[in-house]
GUDREN-32868 format. One record per residue (C-alpha): residue in one letter; x, y, z. Coordinates in steps of 0.001 Angstrom, whole numbers, padded with zeros to 6 digits, always signed. Layout:
<pts>
AXYZ/...
</pts>
This chain:
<pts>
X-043921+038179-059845/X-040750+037798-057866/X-037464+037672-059840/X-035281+034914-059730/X-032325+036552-057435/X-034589+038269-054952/X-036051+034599-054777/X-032920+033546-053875/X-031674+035771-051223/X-035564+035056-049538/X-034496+031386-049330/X-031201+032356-048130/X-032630+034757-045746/X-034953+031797-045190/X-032391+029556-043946/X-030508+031406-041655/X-033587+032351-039701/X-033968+028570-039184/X-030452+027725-038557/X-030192+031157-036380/X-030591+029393-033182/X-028049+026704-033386/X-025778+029332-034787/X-026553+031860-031203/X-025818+028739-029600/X-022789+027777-030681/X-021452+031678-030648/X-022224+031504-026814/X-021897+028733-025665/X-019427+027302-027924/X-017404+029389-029763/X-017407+031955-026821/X-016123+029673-023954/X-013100+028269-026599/X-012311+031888-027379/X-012010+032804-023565/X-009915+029331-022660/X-007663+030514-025281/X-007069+033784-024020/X-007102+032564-020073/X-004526+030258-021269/X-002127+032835-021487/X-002921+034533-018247/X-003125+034034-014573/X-006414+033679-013262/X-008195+032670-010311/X-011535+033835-010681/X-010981+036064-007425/X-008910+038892-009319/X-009046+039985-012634/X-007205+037959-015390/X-002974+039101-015932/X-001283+038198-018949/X+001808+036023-018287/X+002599+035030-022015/X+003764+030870-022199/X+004075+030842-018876/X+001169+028274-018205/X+002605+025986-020605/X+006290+026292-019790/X+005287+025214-016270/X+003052+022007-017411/X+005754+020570-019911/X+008926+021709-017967/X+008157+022370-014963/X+005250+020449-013222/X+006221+016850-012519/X+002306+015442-011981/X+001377+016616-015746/X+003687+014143-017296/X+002521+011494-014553/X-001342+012363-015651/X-000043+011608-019599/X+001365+008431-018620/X-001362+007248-016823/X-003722+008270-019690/X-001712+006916-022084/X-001573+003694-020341/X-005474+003669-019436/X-006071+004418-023784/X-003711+002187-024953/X-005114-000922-022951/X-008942-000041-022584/X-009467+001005-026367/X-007698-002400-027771/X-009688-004339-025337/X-012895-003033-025558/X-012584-003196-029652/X-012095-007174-029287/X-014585-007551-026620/X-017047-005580-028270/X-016265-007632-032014/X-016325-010930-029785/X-019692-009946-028460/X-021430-008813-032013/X-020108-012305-033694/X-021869-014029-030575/X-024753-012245-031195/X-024829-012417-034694/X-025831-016238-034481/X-029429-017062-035048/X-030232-018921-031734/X-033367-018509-029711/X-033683-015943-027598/X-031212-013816-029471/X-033364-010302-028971/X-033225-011441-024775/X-029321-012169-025210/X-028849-008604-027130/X-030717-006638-024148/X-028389-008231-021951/X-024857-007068-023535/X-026381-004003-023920/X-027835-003247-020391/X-024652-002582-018343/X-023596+000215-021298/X-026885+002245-020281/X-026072+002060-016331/X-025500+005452-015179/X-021892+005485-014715/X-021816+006548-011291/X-024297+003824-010088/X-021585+001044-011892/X-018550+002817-010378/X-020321+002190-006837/X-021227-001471-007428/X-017345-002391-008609/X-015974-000433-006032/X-017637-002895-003439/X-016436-005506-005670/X-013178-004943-005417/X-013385-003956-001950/X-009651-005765-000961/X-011689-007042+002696/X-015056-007791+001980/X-015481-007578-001716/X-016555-010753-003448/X-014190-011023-005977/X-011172-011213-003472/X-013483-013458-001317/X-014392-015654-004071/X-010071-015985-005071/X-009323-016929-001665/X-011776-019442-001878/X-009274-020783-004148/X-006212-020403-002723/X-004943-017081-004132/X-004194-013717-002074/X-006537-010568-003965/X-004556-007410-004384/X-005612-004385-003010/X-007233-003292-006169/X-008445+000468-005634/X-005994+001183-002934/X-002750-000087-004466/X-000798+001428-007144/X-000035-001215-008880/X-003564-002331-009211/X-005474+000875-009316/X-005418+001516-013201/X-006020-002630-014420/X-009335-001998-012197/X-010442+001035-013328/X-009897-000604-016693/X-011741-003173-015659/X-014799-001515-014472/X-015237+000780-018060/X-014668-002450-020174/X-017805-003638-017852/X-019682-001054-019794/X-018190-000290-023041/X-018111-004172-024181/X-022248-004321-024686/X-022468-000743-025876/X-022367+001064-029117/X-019250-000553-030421/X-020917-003238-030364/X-023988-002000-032216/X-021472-000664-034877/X-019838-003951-035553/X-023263-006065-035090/X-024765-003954-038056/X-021844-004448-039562/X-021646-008075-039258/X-024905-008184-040580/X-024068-006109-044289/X-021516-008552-045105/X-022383-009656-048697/X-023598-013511-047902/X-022055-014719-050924/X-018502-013976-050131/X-018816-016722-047673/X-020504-019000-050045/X-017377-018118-052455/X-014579-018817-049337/X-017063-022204-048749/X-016363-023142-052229/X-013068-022602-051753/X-012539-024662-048931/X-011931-022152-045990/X-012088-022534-042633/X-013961-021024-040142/X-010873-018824-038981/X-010091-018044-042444/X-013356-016983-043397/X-013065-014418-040297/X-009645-013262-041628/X-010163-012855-045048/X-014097-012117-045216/X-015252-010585-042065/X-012552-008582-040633/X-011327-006651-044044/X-015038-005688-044661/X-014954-004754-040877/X-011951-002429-040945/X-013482+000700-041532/X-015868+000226-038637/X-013257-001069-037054/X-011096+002165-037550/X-013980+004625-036752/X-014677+002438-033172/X-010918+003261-032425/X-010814+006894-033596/X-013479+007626-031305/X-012965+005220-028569/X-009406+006907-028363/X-010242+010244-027894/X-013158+008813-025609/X-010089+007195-023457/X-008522+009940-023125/X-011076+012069-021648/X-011548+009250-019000/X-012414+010961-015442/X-015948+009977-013663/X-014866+006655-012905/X-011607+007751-011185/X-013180+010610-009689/X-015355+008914-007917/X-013658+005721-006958/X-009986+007266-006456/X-010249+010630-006750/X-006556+010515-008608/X-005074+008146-006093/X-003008+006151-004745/X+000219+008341-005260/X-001148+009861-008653/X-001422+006110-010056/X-005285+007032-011174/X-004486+010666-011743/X-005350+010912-015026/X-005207+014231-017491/X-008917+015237-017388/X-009225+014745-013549/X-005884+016755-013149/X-007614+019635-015402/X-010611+019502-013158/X-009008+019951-009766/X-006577+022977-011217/X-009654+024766-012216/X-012241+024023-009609/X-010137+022345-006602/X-007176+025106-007186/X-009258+027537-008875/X-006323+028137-011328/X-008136+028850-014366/X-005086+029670-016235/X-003117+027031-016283/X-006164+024733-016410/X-006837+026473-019476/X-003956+025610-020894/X-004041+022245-019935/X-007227+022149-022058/X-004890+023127-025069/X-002305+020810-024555/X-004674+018216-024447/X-006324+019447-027956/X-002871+019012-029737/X-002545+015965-027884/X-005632+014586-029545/X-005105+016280-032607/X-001496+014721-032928/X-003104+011262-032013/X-006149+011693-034625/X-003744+012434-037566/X-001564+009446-036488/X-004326+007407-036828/X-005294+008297-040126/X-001842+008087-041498/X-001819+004653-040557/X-005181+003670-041838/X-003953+003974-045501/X-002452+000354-044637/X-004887-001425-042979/X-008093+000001-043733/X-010301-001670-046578/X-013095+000480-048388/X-015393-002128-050147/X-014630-000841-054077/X-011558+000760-053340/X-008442-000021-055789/X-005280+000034-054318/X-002190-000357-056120/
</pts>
C-alpha cells in the first residue's frame, strides 16, 4: 500500500514528466534566446568577432544619439494609433452587420473573413499593384473622375495612410471580428426588450445596451491589437522596404536590418529592449485607463 505523501510526490513527479517538454522548450528556445539578447544588449557584436562589453552604450546611442530610432517611433506610433482605432470600428461595424438574421448570412460571414486568412505577402502584392500611382486601378478609376491619385507607395506623405490601408484590408474580417460577433451574440435579449419598453432608439439601444456589455471585448481587441501594431513589419518590408525617406521605416523593420542587414547584433538587441518597455509602458497605460470605461457585467462600482 502506498502512503499518502509518496503518492503525492509520484503525481508530482508525474506531472513534470508530462510538462517536461514544453518546459526544455521554453529553456531553449525561449528563455535562452531572451537571456542572450539581454546580455548582447550590453555588448558589441557582429557575429564575426566575439561579443565586447560596452555597458549602456547601445542604448545611449538609440535614445540620444541615432536620429532614425526616434523617426521609426514616430512612424509606429502613428501607424498604432490610426490602424488599431480603425480596425476596432470596422471590425464592430462588420460583426453588427453580420449579426442580422438575413439569408445567406453563413456566405456573407466567409466573405469578411476570407481576406484575414490571405497570406500576407500574397495581399501586400495585390495592393501594391493597386496603388501602383501609373497603372494601378484605384488611381485609374479617380481620374476617371476628375481627381489626380497621389503617389501612394512612393510618396511620403502617402506611404503610411496606404500601408494602413492595406492591413485594415485584412484585420477588418478577422478575429476582432469573431470576438465582437460572439459577443454580440451573448447579449442578454431582454435588456433590449427592457430599453424597447422604455422607448429607446435604435442608437440608444447601441449606446447604452450593446457597447457597455461590449467594453471588455472591446478593451482586450485593443490591448492586443496595440501591441500587434506595433510589431507591424511584413507589409512594409515588402512593399517599401522602410521607404520613402524613412516615412515607412517603422521600429520592427529598423530592428531587422541592424541585426541582419548591419549585422549589429548589439544594438539590435537593445532595440529589442527598448521596445519591451515601450510595450510594457503602453500595456499598463491601458489598464489604468480601463478602470473608467470598462464595464464587467456584475461589477459594482461606486
Amino acid at each position: 500500500m502506498i502512503r499518502g505523501g509518496s503518492l503525492r510526490r509520484r503525481r508530482a513527479l508525474l506531472g513534470y514528466l508530462y510538462v517536461s517538454p514544453w518546459l526544455l522548450g521554453f529553456i531553449i528556445f525561449t528563455a535562452g534566446p531572451i537571456i542572450a539578447s539581454a546580455y548582447l544588449s550590453l555588448t558589441d557584436y557582429s557575429m564575426l568577432h566575439p561579443p565586447h562589453f560596452v555597458g549602456l552604450d547601445n542604448y545611449d546611442s538609440a535614445l540620444f544619439k541615432d536620429e532614425v530610432f526616434w523617426k521609426t517611433v514616430y512612424n509606429t506610433i502613428y501607424y498604432a494609433v490610426i490602424f488599431v482605432p480603425l480596425g476596432i470600428i470596422g471590425s464592430l461595424a462588420a460583426a453588427l452587420l453580420l449579426n442580422q438574421k438575413i439569408h445567406g448570412q453563413g456566405v456573407f460571414r466567409t466573405l469578411f473573413y476570407i481576406p484575414s486568412i490571405t497570406p500576407v505577402v500574397a495581399s501586400t502584392f495585390i495592393w501594391m499593384w493597386i496603388l501602383s500611382p501609373d497603372f494601378g486601378p484605384l488611381n485609374s478609376a479617380l481620374a476617371m473622375i476628375g481627381i489626380e491619385g497621389p503617389g501612394w507607395l512612393g510618396s511620403a506623405l502617402w506611404a503610411k495612410p496606404a500601408l494602413i490601408l492595406m492591413s485594415l484590408w485584412g484585420a477588418i474580417g478577422g478575429t476582432n471580428m469573431i470576438i465582437f460577433l460572439a459577443g454580440l451574440q451573448g447579449v442578454p435579449r431582454d435588456l433590449y426588450e427592457a430599453a424597447n419598453i422604455d422607448g429607446a432608439s435604435t442608437w440608444q439601444k447601441f449606446l447604452r445596451v450593446t457597447l457597455p456589455l461590449l467594453s471588455p471585448l472591446i478593451f482586450f481587441n485593443l490591448v492586443v491589437g496595440m501591441i500587434a501594431a506595433f510589431r507591424v513589419f511584413t507589409v512594409a518590408y515588402i512593399s517599401t522596404g522602410g521607404g520613402p525617406s524613412y516615412s515607412t521605416m517603422f521600429y520592427m523593420l529598423y530592428l531587422y536590418n541592424n541585426a541582419w542587414g548591419y549585422v549589429r547584433m548589439g544594438f539590435a538587441s537593445a532595440l529589442a529592449w527598448l521596445f519591451v518597455v515601450l510595450v510594457l509602458v503602453l500595456v499598463i497605460f491601458q489598464l489604468r485607463l480601463a478602470n473608467t470605461w470598462v464595464y464587467y457585467e456584475g461589477e459594482v462600482r461606486r
